[in-house]
N, C-alpha and C positions, 0 to 999 in steps of 0.2 A: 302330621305325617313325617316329622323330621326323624324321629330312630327309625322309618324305613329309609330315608335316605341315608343316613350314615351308616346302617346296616349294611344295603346294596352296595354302598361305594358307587361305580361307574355306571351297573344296572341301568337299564331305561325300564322305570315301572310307568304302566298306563292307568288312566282314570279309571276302565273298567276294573281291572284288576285289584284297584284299591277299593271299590267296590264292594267288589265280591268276598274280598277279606273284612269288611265291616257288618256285611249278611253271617259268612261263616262264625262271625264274632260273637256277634248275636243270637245265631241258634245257637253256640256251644253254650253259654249262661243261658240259657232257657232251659235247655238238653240239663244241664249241670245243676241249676235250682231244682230240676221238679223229677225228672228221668228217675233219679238214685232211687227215691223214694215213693217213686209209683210199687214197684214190688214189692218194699214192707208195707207200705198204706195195705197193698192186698196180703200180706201176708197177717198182718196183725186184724182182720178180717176175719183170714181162713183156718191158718196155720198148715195148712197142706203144702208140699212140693209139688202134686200133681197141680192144682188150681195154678200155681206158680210158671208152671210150666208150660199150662194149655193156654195162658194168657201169653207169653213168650211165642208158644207155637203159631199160636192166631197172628202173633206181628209177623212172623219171616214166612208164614203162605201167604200172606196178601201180598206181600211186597214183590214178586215175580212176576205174579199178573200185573202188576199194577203199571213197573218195568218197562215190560210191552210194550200195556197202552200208552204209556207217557212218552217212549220212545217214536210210537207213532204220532203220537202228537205234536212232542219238539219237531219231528220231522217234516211234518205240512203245515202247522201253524210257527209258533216260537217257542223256544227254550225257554224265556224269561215268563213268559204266561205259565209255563209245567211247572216252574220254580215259585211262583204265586200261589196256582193251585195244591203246593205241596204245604205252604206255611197254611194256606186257608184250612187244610185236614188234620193238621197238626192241632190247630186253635182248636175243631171242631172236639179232638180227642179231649184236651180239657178241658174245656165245655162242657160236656159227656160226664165227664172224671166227678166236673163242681154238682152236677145237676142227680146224677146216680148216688155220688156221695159213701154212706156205709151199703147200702145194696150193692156196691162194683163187682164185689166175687160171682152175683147173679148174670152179669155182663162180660164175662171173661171175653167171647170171641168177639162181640160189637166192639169193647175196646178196643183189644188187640187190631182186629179189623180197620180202625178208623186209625189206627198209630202205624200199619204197615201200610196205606194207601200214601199217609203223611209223607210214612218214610221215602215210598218211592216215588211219589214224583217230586219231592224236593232233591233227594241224591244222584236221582238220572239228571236233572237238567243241572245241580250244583255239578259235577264231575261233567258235564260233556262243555257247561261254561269256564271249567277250570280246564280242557284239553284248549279249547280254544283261544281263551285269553292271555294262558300263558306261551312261551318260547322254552325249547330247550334249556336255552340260559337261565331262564325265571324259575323254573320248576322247581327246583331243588328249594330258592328261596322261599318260595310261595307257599310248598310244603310246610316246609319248614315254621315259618311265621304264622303260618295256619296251626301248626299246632302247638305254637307260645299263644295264642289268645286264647285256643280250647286249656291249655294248660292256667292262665288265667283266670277265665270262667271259672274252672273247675275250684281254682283257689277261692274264690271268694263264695260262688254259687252254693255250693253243700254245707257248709259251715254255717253260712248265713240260713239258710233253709233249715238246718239242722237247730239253730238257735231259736228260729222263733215256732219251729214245731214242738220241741220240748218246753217251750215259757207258755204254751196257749195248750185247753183242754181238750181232753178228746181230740177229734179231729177237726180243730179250727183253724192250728197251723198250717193245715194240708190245702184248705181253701185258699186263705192269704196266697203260698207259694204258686198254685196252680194259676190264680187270676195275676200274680206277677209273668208268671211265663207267657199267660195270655196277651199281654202287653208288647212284651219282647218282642212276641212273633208279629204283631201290626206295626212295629218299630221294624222290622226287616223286609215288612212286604212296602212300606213308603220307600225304603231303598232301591227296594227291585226296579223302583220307577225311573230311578234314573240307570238305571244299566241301558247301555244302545241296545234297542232290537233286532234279534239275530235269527231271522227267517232262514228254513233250508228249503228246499227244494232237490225232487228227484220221488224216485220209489225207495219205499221201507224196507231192505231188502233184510233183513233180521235172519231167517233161515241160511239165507248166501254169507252173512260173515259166520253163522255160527260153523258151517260146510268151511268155511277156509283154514278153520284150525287143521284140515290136514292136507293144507298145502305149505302152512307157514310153523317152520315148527317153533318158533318163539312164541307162536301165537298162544299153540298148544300147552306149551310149559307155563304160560304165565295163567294160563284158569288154571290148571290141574295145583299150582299153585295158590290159590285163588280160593280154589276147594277147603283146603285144608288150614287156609287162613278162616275160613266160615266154620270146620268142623270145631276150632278153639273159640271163637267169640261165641258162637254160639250156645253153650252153658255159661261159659266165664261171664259173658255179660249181666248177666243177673245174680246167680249161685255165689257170689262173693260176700254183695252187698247183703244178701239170707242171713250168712255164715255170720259178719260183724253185729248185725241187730239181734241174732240168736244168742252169739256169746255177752252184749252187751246192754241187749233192751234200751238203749238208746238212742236216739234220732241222732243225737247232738256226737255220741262217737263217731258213728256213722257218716257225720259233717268234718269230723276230725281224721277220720281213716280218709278220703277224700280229698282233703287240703291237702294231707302230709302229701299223698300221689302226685297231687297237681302240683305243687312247687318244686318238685325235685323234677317234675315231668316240664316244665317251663323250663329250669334249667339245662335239662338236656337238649331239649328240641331247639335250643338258643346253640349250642355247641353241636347239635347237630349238624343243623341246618346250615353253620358254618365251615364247618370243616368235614364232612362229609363228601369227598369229591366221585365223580366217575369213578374213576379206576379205582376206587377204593367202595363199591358199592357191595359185591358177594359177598367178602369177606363180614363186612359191618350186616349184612342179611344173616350171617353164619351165626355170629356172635350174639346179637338180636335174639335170633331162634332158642339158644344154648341158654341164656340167661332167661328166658322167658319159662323153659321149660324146667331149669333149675326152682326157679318160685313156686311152681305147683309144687314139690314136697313138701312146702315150709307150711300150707293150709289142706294137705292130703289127710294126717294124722294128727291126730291130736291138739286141735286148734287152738289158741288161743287168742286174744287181744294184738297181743306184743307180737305173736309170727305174721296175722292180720296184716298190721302196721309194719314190718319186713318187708311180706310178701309187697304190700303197697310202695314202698321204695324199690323195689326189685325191678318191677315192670315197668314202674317209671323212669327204668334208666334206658331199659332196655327196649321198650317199644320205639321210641324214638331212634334209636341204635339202626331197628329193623325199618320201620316205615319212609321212614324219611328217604331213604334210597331205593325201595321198592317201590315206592307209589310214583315215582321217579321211571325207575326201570319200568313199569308198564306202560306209564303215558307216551315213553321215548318207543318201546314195542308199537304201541298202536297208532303212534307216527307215522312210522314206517312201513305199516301194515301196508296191503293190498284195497286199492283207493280210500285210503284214510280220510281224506281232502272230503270224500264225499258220503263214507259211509261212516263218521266219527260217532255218531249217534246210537247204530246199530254196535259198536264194538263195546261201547261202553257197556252197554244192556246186557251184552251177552258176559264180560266180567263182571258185572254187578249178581249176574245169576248162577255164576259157579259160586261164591261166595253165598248166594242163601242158600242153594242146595247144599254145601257144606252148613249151615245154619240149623236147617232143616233138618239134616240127615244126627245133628248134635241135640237139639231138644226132642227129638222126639226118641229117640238114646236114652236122654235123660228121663224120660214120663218111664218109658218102661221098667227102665231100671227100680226107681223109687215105688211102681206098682209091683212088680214082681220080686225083688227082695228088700230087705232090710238095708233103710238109705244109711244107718251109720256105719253097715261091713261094706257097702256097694258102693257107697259114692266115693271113696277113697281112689278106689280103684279104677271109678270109670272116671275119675276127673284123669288120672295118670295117664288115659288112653286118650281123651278128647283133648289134655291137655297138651300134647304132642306136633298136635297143630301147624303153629308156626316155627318148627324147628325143622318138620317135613319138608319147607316151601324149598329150604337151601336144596337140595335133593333135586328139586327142578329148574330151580333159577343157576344154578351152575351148568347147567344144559345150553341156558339159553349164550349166543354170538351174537356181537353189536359191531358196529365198523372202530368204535372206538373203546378204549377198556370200559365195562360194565363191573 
């Protein structure tokens, strides 16, 4: 752990914290081996954009409900058990993935299904152990450093996945990769074990924070923002990875499109992270936005390899631009919120679900689109709309007042 000390300088980082960045480490290389290439596995299956997308949709409905429940549960039992039972659903998803094999397209919503329950009760209890372990002070680091090992992961994870799905037949690569992630994830549920146990107690009160967005209006700006960071990931997440295996038929570009992100994206979140201060957070959210939404033209028309491989440096620079101070700026929001101390749990849930309703309200955009006209005149178009996204959020976050520059 010594380049986090020499990172932090004077920082006081704690045990849990360095934790919990050893778990996020760990799922990003799981997430980064096997994630990319769950939807060509199914696409080279189907070859539909619908199938594509009903599997997509199946993951961001479960995940609301699931939200809820996991929030009720961190609530009267522990966090650290919701963040177990999150990796246990994750494992179960490939599981699933090795056992259904070439039948998956018959499975679209059971996947889906088993990879959005994953999702939520690992990210409600990651995100409400990241409100609490970290301090003001930390945050920005934490961010930050959270996303050089996802940027990490990503370097090595797709590439490598990429390689040995193209050297092995059929789909034998996809097994290998799948039973490696299966590992990872029992590699970060032994960690979980040693996190201290952090019981809440009180009532679920989930309705009462979602009621207080109109009393606090920072509350309000930071989901309305939230929104429309879900209406962009929500096709971007998949629709990219289509577009590189469509124009390349390769696993192993698709490893390569990947890496190049993730190292230029380590880079950044390394410079982000550090010089990224307060008072310099809107601005760097502005620019973020601007640059992010610059990239969609470059795979709106006329696609090919090389804009792929742009567009892939582009957001690389620039998500971390954006994130780093806004994941910031919400934690510090909900800080301050109205009994935060006691209802951290509830606030999380309720930002994690404007974000899939923007998710939500983006694939399923997407199905229709691709069912009711011709996806090579339409999709252009409707990525320029969903892709819009995060350049929106500036629009709200410049609304928001903090006692100190934001």
């Amino acid at each position: 752990m010594g380049i986090i000390k020499k990172w932090t300088g004077d920082l006081e980082i704690n045990r849990d914290l360095r934790i919990l960045l050893i778990i996020g480490g760990l799922y990003s290389m799981s997430i980064a081996l096997s994630n990319t290439f769950v939807n060509v596995f199914l696409w080279k299956q189907s070859g539909e954009y619908v199938d594509i997308g009903i599997y997509n949709l199946s993951v961001a409905l479960f995940q609301p409900f699931t939200f809820v429940f996991a929030g009720r549960i961190a609530k009267k039992v522990d966090r650290v058990i919701v963040l177990r039972l999150g990796v246990i659903f994750l494992a179960a998803f490939y599981l699933a993935v090795l056992l259904i094999g070439t039948q998956a397209t018959h499975f679209l919503i059971l996947l889906g299904g088993l990879l959005g329950i994953g999702y939520g009760f690992y990210w409600l209890a990651f995100n409400v152990l990241t409100f609490e372990i970290t301090e003001p002070e930390t945050r920005d680091f934490f961010n930050g450093f959270l996303g050089l090992l996802t940027s990490a992961g990503g370097i090595i994870g797709p590439i490598f996945a990429g390689f040995i799905i193209s050297k092995m037949e059929k789909f034998t690569g996809y097994t290998i990769i799948f039973a490696v992630s299966l590992l990872l994830f029992a590699i970060a549920v032994y960690f979980s074990f040693s996190l201290e146990r952090r019981p809440a107690h009180g009532k679920y009160l989930f309705l009462r924070t979602l009621k207080e967005r109109k009393n606090n209006d920072n509350w309000r700006q930071i989901t309305y923002a939230h929104f429309f960071q879900g209406l962009r990931e929500g096709t971007f997440m998949f629709v990219v990875s289509i577009f590189v295996f469509i124009q390349t038929g390769s696993e192993l570009a698709l490893g390569n499109y990947s890496m190049v992100n993730s190292i230029l994206s380590f880079i950044a979140y390394y410079f982000a992270a550090r010089y990224i201060k307060q008072k310099m957070r809107k601005k760097s959210i502005l620019l973020g936005g601007i640059l992010l939404y610059a990239g969609v033209f470059l795979i709106a028309f006329d696609v090919t390899y090389a804009k792929l491989l742009f567009y892939a440096a582009t957001i690389a620079i620039a998500y971390p631009i954006l994130l780093v101070p806004y994941m910031s700026l919400t934690y510090d929001i909900i800080g301050r919120a109205w009994q935060a101390a006691e209802l951290r749990i509830e606030y999380i849930v309720v930002r994690e679900l404007y974000i899939l309703l923007g998710r939500i309200v983006s694939i399923a955009s997407f199905i229709l689109t691709v069912i009711y006209f011709d996806p090579v005149k339409s999709l252009p178009i409707f990525l320029l709309i969903v892709g819009s996204g995060h350049t929106i959020i500036y629009l709200f976050v410049r609304k928001i007042q903090m006692d100190h520059p934001a």
